[in-house]
C-alpha positions in Angstrom: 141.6 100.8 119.1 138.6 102.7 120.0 135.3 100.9 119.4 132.7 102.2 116.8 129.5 102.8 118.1 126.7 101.5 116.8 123.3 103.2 116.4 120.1 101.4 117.4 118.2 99.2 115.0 115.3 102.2 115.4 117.7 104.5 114.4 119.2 102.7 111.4 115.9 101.9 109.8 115.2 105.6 109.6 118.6 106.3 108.3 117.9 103.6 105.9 114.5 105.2 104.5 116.1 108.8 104.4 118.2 107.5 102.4 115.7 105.4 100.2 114.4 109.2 99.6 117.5 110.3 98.2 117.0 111.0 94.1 113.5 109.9 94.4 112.0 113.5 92.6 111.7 113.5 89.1 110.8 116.8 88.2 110.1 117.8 84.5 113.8 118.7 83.2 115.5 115.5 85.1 112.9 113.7 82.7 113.6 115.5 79.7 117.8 114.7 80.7 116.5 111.4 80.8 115.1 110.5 77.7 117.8 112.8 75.8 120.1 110.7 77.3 118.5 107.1 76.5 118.6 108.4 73.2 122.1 108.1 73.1 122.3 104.4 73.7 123.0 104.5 77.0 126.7 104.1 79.1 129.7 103.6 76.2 130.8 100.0 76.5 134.2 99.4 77.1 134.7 102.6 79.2 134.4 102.2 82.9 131.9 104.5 85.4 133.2 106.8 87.9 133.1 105.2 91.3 131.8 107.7 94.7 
């Protein structure tokens, strides 16, 4: 079995706040989609959410 390599704990904490980043913007129309869809109630109970 080959062994994973690990990156250095320098390398994962910059990984880890590029990451962080990720869906951070909230422009104008992902606002709007917001509160339309808090309107709505939120995620149907009973229905489970799509995983990856």
């Amino acid at each position: 079995m080959k062994k994973r390599l690990e990156p250095p704990p320098a390398v994962r904490e910059w990984y880890s706040q590029i990451g962080m980043l990720g869906g951070a913007s909230k422009s104008p129309a992902k606002l709007a989609a917001i509160a339309k869809n808090a309107k709505k109630g939120g995620w149907p109970k009973g229905r489970p959410r799509k995983v990856g």
